[in-house]
N, C-alpha and C positions, 0 to 999 in steps of 0.2 A: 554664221554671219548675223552679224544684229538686225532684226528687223528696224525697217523706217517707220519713221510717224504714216505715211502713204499703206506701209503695208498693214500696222495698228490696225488699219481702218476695214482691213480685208476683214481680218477675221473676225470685228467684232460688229461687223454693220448689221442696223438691223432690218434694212433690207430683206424681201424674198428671193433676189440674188446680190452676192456679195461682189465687192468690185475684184478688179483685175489687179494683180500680183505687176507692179512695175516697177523699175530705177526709180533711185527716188528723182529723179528729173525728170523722169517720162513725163507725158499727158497721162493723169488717171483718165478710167476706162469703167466701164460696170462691167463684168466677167457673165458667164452663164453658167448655172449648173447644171448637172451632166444627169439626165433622169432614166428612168424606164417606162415610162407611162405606155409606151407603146408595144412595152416588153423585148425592145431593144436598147440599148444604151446611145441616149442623143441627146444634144443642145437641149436645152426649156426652151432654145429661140424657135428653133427648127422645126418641134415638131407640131404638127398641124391641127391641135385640140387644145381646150383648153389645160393647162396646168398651175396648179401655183405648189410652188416648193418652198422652204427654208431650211439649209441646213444645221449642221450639229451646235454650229457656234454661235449662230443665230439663235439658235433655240438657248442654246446657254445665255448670251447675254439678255433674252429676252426673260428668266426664271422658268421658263417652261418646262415642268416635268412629266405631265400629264395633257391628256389631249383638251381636256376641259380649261384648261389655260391658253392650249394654241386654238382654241375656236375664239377666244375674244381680237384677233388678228385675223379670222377669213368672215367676212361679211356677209356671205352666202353658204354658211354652214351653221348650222343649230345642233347645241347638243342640250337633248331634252331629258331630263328623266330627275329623280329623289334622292341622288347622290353617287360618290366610289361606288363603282362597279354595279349602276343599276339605272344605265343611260341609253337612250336611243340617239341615232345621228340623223338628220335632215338635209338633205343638199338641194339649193333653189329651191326652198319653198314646197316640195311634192312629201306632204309630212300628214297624217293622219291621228286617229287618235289615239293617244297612249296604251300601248299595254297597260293590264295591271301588271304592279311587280310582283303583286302577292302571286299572282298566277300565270304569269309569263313564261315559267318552265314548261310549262303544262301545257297551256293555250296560249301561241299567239304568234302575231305574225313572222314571217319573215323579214328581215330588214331591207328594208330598198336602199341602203349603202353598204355597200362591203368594207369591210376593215381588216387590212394586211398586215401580218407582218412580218414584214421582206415575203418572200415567197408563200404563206400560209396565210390564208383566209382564216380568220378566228372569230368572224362576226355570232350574235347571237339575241336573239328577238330580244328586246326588255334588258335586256345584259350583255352589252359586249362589253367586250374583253378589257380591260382597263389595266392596261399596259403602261406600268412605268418607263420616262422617255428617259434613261439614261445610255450614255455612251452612242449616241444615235448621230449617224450619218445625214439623215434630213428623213423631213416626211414631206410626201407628196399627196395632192388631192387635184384629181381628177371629175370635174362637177360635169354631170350630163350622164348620158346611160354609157356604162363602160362593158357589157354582157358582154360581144363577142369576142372580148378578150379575155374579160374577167366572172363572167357567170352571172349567176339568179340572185343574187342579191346587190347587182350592181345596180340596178337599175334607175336611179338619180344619182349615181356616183359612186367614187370608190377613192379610199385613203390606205395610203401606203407607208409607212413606219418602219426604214429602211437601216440597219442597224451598221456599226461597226465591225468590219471583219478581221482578223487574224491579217497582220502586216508581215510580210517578210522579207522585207529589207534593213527594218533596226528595232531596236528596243526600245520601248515608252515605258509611261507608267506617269500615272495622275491622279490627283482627287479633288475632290468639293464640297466646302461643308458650307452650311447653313443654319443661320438662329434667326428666328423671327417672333417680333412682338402682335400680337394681333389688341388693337383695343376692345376692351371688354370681353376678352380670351386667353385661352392657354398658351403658352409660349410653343412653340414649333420648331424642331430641327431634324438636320438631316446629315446625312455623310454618303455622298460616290466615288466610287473609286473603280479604277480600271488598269487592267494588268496586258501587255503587249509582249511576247517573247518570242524570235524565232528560234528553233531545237536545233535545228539541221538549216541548210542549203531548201529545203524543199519540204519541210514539219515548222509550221507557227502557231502558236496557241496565243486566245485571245481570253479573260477572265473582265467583267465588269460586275461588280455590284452593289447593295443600296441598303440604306437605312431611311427611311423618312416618317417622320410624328408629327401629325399635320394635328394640333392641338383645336382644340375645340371652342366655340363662342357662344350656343348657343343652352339657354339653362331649360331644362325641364323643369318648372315650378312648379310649384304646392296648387292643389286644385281647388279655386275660393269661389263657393257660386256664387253667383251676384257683383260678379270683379271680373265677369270675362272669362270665370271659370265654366268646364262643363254642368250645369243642372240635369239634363234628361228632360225629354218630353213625351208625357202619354202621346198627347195629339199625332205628334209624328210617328210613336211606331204604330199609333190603331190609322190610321190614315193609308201607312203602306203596308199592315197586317191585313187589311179590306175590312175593318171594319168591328172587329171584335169586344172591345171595350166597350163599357156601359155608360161611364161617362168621362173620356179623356178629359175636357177640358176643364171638372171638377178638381181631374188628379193634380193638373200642373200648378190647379189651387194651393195644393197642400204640397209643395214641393219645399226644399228645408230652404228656398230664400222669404216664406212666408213665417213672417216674426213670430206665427205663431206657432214654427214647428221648428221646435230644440235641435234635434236630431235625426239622424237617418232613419233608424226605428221607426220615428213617428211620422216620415212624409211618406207620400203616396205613391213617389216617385224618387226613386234611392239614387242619389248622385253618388258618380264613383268616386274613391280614395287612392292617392298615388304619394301619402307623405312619406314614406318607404324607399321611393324610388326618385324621391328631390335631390338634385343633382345640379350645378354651374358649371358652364363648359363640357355637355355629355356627349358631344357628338364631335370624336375623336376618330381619327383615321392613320390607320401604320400600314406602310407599306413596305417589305422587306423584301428582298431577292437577289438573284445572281445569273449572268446569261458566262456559258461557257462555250468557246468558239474555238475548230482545230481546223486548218487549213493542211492539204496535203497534195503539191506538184506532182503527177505519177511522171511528168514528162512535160516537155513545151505546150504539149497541147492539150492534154487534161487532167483538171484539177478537181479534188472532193473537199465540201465543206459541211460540216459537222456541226450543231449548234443546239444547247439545251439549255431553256431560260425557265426557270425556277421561278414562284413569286407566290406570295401570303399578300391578300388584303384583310385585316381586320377594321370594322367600324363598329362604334356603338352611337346610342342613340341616333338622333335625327336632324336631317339638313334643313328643315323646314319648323316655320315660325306659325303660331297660330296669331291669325290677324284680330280674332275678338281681345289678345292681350294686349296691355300697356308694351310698348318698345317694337324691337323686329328682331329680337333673339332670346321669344320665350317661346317657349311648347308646353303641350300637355301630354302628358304620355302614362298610362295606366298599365303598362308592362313595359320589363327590360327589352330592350330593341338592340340586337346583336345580328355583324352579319359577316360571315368568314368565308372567302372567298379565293381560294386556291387553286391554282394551277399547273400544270409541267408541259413544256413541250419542247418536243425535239422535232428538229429540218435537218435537211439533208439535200444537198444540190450538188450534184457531176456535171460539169460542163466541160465539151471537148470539140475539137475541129477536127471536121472530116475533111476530104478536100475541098469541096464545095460548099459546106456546112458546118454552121454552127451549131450543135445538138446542147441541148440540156434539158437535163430531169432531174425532177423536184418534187420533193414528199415530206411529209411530216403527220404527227400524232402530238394532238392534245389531247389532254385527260384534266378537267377541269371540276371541282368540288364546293361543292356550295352549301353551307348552312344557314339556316335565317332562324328570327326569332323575332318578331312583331306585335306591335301590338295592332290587335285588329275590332279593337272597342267599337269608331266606325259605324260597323256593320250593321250595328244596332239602329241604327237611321236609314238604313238601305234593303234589308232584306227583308223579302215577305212573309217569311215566319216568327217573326222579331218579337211578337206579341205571345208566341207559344214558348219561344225559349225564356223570355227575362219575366213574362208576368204572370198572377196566381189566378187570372178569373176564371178557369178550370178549375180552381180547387172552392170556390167562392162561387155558387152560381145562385146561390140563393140570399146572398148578404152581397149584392153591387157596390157597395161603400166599402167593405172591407178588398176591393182591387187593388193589387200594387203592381209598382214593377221596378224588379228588384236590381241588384247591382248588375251593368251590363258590361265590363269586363270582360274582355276577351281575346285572343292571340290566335298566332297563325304560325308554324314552327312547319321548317322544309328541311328535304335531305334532296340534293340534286345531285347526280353525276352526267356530267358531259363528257363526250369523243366524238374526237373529229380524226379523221384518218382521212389526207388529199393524196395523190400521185397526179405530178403531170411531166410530159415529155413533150417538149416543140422545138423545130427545127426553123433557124434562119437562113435563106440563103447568101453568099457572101460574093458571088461574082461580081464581076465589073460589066454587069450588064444594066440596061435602061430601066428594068424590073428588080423587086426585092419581092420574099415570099415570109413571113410567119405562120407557120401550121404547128397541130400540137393537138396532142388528147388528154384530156381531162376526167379524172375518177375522183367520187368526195364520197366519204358514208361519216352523218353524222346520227349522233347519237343522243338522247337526254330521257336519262331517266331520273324520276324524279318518286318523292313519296312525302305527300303536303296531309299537316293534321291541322284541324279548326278546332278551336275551341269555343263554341258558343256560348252553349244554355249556360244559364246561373246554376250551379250545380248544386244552391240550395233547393230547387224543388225537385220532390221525388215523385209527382206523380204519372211521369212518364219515365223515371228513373233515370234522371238527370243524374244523380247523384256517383252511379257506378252504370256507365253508358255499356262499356264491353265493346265497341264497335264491330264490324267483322267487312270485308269484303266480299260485296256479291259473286265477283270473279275470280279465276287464279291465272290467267294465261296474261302474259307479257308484264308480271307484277314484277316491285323490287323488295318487296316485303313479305312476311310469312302470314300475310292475309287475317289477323289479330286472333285472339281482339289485343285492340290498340289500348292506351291508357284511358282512364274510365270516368276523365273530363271531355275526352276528345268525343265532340260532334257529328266529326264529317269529313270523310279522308280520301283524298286522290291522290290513286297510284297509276303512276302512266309510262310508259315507253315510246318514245316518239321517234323511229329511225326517217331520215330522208337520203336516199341512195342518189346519186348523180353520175351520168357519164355523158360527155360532150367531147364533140371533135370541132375544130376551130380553126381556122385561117383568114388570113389577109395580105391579099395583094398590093404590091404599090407600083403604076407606072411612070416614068419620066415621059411626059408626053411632049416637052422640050425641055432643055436645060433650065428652064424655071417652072415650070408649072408638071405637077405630081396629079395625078390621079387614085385613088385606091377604094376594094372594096374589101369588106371584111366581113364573113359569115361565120355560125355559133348556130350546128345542131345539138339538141338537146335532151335528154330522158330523165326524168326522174319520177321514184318512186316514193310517197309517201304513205309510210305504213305506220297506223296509228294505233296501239295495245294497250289493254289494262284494266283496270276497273279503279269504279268510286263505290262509296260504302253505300249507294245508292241502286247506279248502275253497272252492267258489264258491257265495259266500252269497249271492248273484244267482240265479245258475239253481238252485240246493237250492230257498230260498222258492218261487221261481216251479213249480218239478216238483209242490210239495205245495198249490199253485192249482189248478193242471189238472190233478193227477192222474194225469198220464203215465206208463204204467209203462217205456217208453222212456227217458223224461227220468230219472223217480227213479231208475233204474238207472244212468243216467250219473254220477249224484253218489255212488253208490256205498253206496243202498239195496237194499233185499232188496222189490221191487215187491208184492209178496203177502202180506209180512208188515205193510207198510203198508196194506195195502186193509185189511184181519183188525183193525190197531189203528185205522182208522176207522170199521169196519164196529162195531167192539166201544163205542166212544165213548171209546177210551183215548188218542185224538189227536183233537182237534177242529180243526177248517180252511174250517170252512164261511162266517167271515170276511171270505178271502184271494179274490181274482177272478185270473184266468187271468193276471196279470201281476203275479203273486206281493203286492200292496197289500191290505193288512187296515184293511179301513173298518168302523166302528161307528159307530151315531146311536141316540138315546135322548131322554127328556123329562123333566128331574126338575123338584122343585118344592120350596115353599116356602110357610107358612101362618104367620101370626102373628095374634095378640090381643093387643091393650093396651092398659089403663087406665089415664086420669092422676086418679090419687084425688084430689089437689088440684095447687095447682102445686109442689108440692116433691117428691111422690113420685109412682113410674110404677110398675106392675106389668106384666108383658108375660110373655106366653107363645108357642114358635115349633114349629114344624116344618121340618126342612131338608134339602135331602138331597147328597148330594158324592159324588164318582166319581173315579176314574180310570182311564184308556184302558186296552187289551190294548195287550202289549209283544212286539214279532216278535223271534223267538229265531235265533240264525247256526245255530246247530246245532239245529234243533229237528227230533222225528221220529225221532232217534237212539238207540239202545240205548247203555244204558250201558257203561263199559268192564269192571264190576264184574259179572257176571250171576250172583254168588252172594249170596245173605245176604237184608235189604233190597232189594236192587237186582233181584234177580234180575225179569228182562223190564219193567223201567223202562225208559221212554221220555222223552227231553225234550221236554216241549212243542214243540209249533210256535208258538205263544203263548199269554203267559201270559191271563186273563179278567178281563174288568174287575172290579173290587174297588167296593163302594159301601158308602158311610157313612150311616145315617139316625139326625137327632138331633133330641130331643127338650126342650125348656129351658123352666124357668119363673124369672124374673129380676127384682129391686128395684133399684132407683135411687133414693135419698133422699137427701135434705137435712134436718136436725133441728137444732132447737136455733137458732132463726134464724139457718140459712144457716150455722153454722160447725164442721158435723159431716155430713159425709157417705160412704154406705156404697151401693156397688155388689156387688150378689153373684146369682150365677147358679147355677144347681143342673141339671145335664144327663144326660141318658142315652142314650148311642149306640151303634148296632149296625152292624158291620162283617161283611158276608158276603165273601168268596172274597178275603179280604187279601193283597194282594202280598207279596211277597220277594225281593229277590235271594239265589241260591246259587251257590257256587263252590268247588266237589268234585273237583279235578282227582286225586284220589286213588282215588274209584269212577267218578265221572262222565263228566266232560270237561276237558279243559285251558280252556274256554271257559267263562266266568261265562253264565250264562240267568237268566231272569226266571220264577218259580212262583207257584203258592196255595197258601196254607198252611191254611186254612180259616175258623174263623169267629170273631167276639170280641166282646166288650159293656163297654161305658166307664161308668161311675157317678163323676158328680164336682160339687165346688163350687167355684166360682172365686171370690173376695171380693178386694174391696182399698175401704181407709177412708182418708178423713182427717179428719185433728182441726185447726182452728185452734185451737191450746187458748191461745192469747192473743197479743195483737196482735205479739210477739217471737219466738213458738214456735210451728212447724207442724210434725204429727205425718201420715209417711203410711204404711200398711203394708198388705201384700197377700197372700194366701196361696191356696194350691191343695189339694184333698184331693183323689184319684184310688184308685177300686178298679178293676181292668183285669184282664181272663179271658179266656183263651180258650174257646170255647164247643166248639168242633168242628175236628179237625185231619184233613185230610185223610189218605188211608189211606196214601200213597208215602210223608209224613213224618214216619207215628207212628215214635214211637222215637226219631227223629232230631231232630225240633224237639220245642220242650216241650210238652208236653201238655194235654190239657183241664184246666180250672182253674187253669192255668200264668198267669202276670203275662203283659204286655205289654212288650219291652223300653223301656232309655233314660228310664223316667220314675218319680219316687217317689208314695209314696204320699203323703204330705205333703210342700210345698216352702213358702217364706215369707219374707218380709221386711218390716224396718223402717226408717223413714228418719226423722231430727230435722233440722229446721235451726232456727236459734235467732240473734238477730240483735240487738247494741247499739250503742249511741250511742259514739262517738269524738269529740275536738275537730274543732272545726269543720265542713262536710259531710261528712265522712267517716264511715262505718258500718262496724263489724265483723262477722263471720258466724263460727259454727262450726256442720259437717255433719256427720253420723256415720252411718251403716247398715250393717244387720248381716244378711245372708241367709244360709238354710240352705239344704241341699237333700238329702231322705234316702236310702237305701239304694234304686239303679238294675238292673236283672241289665242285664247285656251280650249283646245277638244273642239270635235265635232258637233255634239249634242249640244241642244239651246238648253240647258237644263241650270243656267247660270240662276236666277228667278228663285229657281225651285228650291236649290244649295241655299241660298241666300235668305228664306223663308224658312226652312228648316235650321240651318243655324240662328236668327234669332229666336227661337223655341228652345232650342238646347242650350244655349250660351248666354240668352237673357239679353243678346244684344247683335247684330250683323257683326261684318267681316271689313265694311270699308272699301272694300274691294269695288272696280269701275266693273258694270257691266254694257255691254252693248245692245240694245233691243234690236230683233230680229223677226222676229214676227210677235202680230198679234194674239196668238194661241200659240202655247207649247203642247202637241197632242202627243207627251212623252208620261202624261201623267193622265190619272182615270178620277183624281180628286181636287177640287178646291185646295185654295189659298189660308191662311190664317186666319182672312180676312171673309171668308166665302168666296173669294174672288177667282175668276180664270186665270194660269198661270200665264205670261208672256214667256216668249222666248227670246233667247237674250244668251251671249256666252260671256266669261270674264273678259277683261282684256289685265293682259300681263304688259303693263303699260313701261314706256321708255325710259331708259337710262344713258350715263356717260360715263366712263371710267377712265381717271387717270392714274397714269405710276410715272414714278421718276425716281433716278437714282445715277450717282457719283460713283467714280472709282478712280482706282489707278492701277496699271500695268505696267510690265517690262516684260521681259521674250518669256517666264516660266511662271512667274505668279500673277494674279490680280484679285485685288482686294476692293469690295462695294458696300456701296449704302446706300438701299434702296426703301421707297417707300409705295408699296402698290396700295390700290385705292385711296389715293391723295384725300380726296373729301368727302371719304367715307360714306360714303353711297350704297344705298340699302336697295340694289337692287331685284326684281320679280323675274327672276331669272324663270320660275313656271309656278302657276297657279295647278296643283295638286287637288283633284276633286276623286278618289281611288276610294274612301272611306268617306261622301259622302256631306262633307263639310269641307270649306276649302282651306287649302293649307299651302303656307308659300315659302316655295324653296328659292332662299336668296345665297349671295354670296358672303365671300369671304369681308369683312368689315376693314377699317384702316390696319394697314402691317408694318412697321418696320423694321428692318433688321439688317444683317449684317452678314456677305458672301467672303467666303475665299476659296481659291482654288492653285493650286500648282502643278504644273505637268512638265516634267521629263522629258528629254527627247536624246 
């Protein structure tokens, strides 16, 4: 039967529910979709927490393939990170400071948002999963702590990415391709397609898969000092060297933008060359894959479903612009930048009814592979040995004029393997009684090992034998390597094996305490182990953890602790360990919980109120237990953790759900307030601290927010949907190692504004014959973000005009009078302030034409209408700040056709 102009409108609203399937005479209606946030299948009206959804078609007409396209539509989710497949997620605000990517395998935290998909948790610290949206039923996000249903990484939320299954009542089959113009980029295209077949009565197989070349805009140019290019500066590496050079700020004299130095040779300070590696449009990204799905009825009441989703990310170069250049899509990059990004995984879910129950169990294995290749030039502005590895006044001690420092070049190349192996099994009850029950045990063992090589020194000086290094690993237990020697540029090498074991049992009550009003409580015990193995070419991160289990003052002396001085910082409580068991494994177990109320005032509107609580695990440190390398200033008798302490989220929400106006105005909004004690961080200080990223607490913080999102059918042609976020975020209490250094009490939260928002129109007319037109428009903002924890804005900012010959442009926000993150003067001799970027506000629109009938539909869209440059995050990982913005104006041209 032909669809109506009415129902047109179902499947292509872009609404986060689509309207209701009517005659074409009826009253339109707004419809609900049918979620699991609860881990049962119910209304989005009904159930009692926040939700927002959008299904498959939604997501289609919106171009959404990836998650980083559906965050510019939730205004209370932040996806932060340096591009494909090397992103973190934020929900309300409870966001901290970046991993490094360089070192994220290795060290860093766990994620305080889980990311599903359909039933497997794939999240992963620095990197999740980045999961092409194709063939997909809706994704779902749940903002607030979701643990006791969904575990240790839920804990400000959790997204659901809920895929298409094996149909078996007819045959389909569709596809959708894509060309797009990017200005001042590469052309972009794509092709999805998806295969539906039932075998049998009771065998359907389902096949979807993908091509997408998402072309590139941003050029790495020629490296011009004195034009915004890098120079180098002595000042800043003898500054963060402590000291060594005789006289830096003669060197930066004779740097090659002084007319009177020809060339490299001749300056004092050898600016790098990257005309090699001059490239327009280098930062390209292919995504390939295929998910294969088999459905199999054993009987009326239970069924197996089978599913293996394949997928290739490759990217080169980089999403980020350097702000000392002319425009907002140049870089500078002194090595190839490659990152290959692989995965497989297979699910498995039996669901069946027993009399009283509904049982299902659910498992799966990823096996996930990562390559990188970086350039990690950087470093040379950041780390404390920076003067030993690029400069000669070791070989020059008695002629101070002849110091140089020479080309500082340098990379960062990774071998990662991840696994994740979950099983769970939970039972719903299914009586017609005033109670329902969800229970269920949970098992997770993931896995990452990893084997990262640095390439520092200039490997023109040999008198530390820069030249043919040989590396070797101090350790061999929990390695993934044959412990070298490694190639004989490489520096500095961590091998690690990071397993985290999990087992949890879970339930949740719910009572009718009258025909309108529910009561429930839901509880989530918990164990996990985190056992941390390996070695760096340094130390053995094997036997260090394992000496601060037992205690040994034998052992700890072997690793080349001071035994007494560790007893005094356990004795004192300035290193905690009481964790770790005699084989170096740091287990914690806990009970948190969950409480709601909600009344359904009539059938159109719900009120509900929650309690909820979220966590996440202690993180074992390679170097923990260590004094700093800094033991003046701040730092003086700083210790690194041996691990960091769990961090927990408790939130409070009271929340409407209505339908007005019959059925054709509806408004969800949530109002919360959350407390965060002992909030993780990553930090990476290799300038007082360590050359090694560790995980800390920063201290304590409280979230006040309203999440809203409406829509209007405001007539049977036009539907209006729009959604906004308000967020006040403080910090309450900063621990005492990093006042001064991190922002302060009453300081914002990073990564998140204080208002974000959006609206969406589609608007839909008649054409000859079946065919309908459509035109879509939305328009989101998103306001003013500060960047990281650390006030170290100032100090970036200072060091890049030294290197660059000129600032960054860049707004920063002062925050205090002293930044006590540094142990040296200004360019200027002056005290450092502190101060963080602000990754300041933007507006984005798209719009875009088509036309349909019941199997095709053909568009012309234009997303970033007026090309808007925006600071999607301020990058400070290397040092100097670097800004990863978006995609610039696109247009192009969709078609799709589907079968039925």
């Amino acid at each position: 039967m032909r669809k109506t102009q009415l129902s047109c409108a179902i499947v292509a609203a872009l609404a986060t529910t689509p309207l209701a399937a009517q005659e074409s005479k009826a009253p339109a209606k707004l419809e609900t979709i049918e979620v699991t946030a609860t881990k049962r299948s119910e209304s989005i009206q009904d159930v009692p927490v926040a939700v927002t959804a959008l299904n498959g078609k939604a997501l289609e007409n919106l171009g959404i393939d990836n998650f980083q396209d559906y965050v510019e539509f939730l205004p209370n989710v932040v996806f932060q990170g340096t591009g494909p497949g090397q992103n973190e997620i934020y929900i309300r605000g409870a966001a901290t400071t970046q991993s490094n990517i360089m070192l994220s395998s290795v060290q860093a935290l766990q994620p305080s948002v889980a990311f599903y998909l359909d039933e497997m948790p794939v999240s992963m610290a620095g990197r999740n999963l980045d999961v092409y949206a194709t063939d997909v039923q809706r994704v779902e996000v749940l903002p607030g702590p979701q643990g006791t249903l969904f575990g240790a990484s839920s804990q400000a939320g959790t997204i659901r990415l809920i895929t298409n299954k094996p149909d078996h009542t007819s045959f389909a089959t569709g596809f959708d391709t894509n060309i797009g113009f990017t200005k001042g980029g590469e052309m972009s295209n794509s092709v999805q397609a998806y295969f539906n077949m039932p075998l049998t009565d009771d065998l359907a197989v389902r096949v979807a898969a993908y091509n997408d070349k998402q072309g590139g805009w941003i050029d790495n140019v020629m490296n011009v000092p004195g034009e915004g290019g890098y120079i180098g500066s002595a000042v800043v590496i003898d500054r963060i060297s402590g000291g060594p050079l005789a006289d830096p700020v003669a060197m930066d004299a004779n740097r090659i933008t002084n007319p009177n130095i020809s060339s490299n040779t001749e300056a004092a300070v050898v600016s790098p060359q990257n005309d090699a590696l001059v490239e327009e449009d280098f930062n390209d990204a292919m995504y390939t894959g295929a998910r294969f799905g088999l459905s199999y009825h054993f009987n009326d009441n239970w069924d197996l479903l089978v599913q293996h989703t394949q997928q290739t990310l490759d990217t080169e170069g980089v999403f980020a612009y350097d702000p000392t250049l002319e425009g907002e899509s140049s870089a500078l990059r002194f090595q190839q930048e490659e990152n290959k990004d692989e995965f497989g995984l297979t699910t498995w879910t039996l669901e069946g009814r027993l009399e009283k129950l509904n049982v299902v169990y659910t498992g799966g294995y990823l096996d996930r592979e990562i390559d990188t290749l970086a350039d990690y030039t950087g470093y040379t502005n950041g780390g404390l040995f920076s003067a030993y590895y690029v400069c000669n006044h070791y070989d020059t001690p008695d002629n101070t004029a002849d110091e140089r420092c020479l080309d500082p070049t340098k990379y960062y190349k990774e071998d990662t393997s991840s696994t994740r192996n979950t099983h769970e099994i939970r039972f719903n009850t299914t009586m017609d009684t005033p109670w329902r029950v969800t229970a269920g045990l949970f098992y997770d063992e993931q896995e990452v090992a990893t084997v990262g090589q640095f390439k520092i020194a200039n490997t023109e000086m040999t008198t530390f034998g820069f030249d043919n290094l040989q590396r070797t690993l101090v350790g061999n237990e929990g390695i993934n390597s044959d412990g070298g020697p490694f190639p004989s540029e490489v520096s500095f090498i961590n091998d690690i094996t990071h397993t985290i074991e999990q087992i949890a049992v879970f339930g949740q009550l719910e009572y009718d305490i009258t025909d309108t009003v529910t009561a429930s409580i839901g509880a989530r015990w918990y164990e996990i182990d985190d056992i941390y193995v390996g070695s760096t070419s340094t130390v053995d991160v094997t036997r260090r953890i394992r000496a601060f289990g037992t205690q040994d003052p034998d052992e700890l002396a072997a690793v080349g602790l001071d035994p007494d001085a560790v007893a005094a910082a356990i004795q004192s409580g300035q290193l905690e360990v009481d964790l770790l068991d005699d084989n170096g494994v740091l287990t914690v177990d806990d009970t948190i919980f969950k409480f709601s109320l909600d009344w359904k005032v009539n059938k159109d509107i719900l009120l509900f109120a929650n309690y909820s609580e979220g966590f996440r695990p202690p993180v074992t440190n390679r170097v923990g237990g260590g004094l700093s390398n800094n033991q003046s200033g701040k730092f003086e008798n700083f210790r690194i953790p041996v691990y960091s302490t769990t961090d927990t989220l408790d939130n409070y929400e009271l929340g409407l759900k209505g339908d007005f106006f019959d059925g054709q105005f509806r408004v969800n909004a949530t109002a919360y307030y959350s407390e965060i004690e002992e909030l993780q961080t990553s930090r990476f200080d290799p300038t007082n601290i360590s050359f090694l990223v560790f995980t800390d607490n920063v201290g304590d913080a409280e979230i006040k927010g309203i999440d809203a999102d409406m829509t209007w059918l405001a007539t049977d042609d036009l539907i209006i949907n729009a959604a906004f976020s308000v967020l006040d975020t403080e910090l309450t209490r900063v621990n005492s190692e990093l006042e001064g250094i991190a922002a302060g009490v009453g300081s914002k939260l990073p990564y998140s504004a204080d208002f974000s928002g959006n609206i969406n129109a589609r608007y839909f007319f008649e054409l000859e014959g079946d065919k309908r037109g459509y035109v879509n428009g939305s328009v989101s903002y998103t306001g003013d973000r500060l960047a990281g924890m650390v006030m170290d804005a100032y100090v970036m900012e200072d060091a890049t005009s030294l290197i660059y010959g000129t600032g960054s442009g860049l707004k920063i926000e002062q925050e205090a009078d002293v930044f006590e993150g540094v142990t040296y003067a200004d360019s200027n001799g002056e005290t450092f302030r502190g101060g963080r970027y602000v990754q300041e506000s933007y507006i984005l629109t798209n719009l875009a034409v088509g036309v349909t009938n019941d199997v095709w539909k053909a568009e012309l869209y234009i997303d970033n209408v007026f090309d808007e440059r925006a600071i999607l995050n301020i990058d400070t990982q290397q040092f100097t700040p670097k800004v990863v913005t978006n995609r610039p104006r696109t247009i192009g041209l969709r078609f799709s056709y589907d079968y039925y």
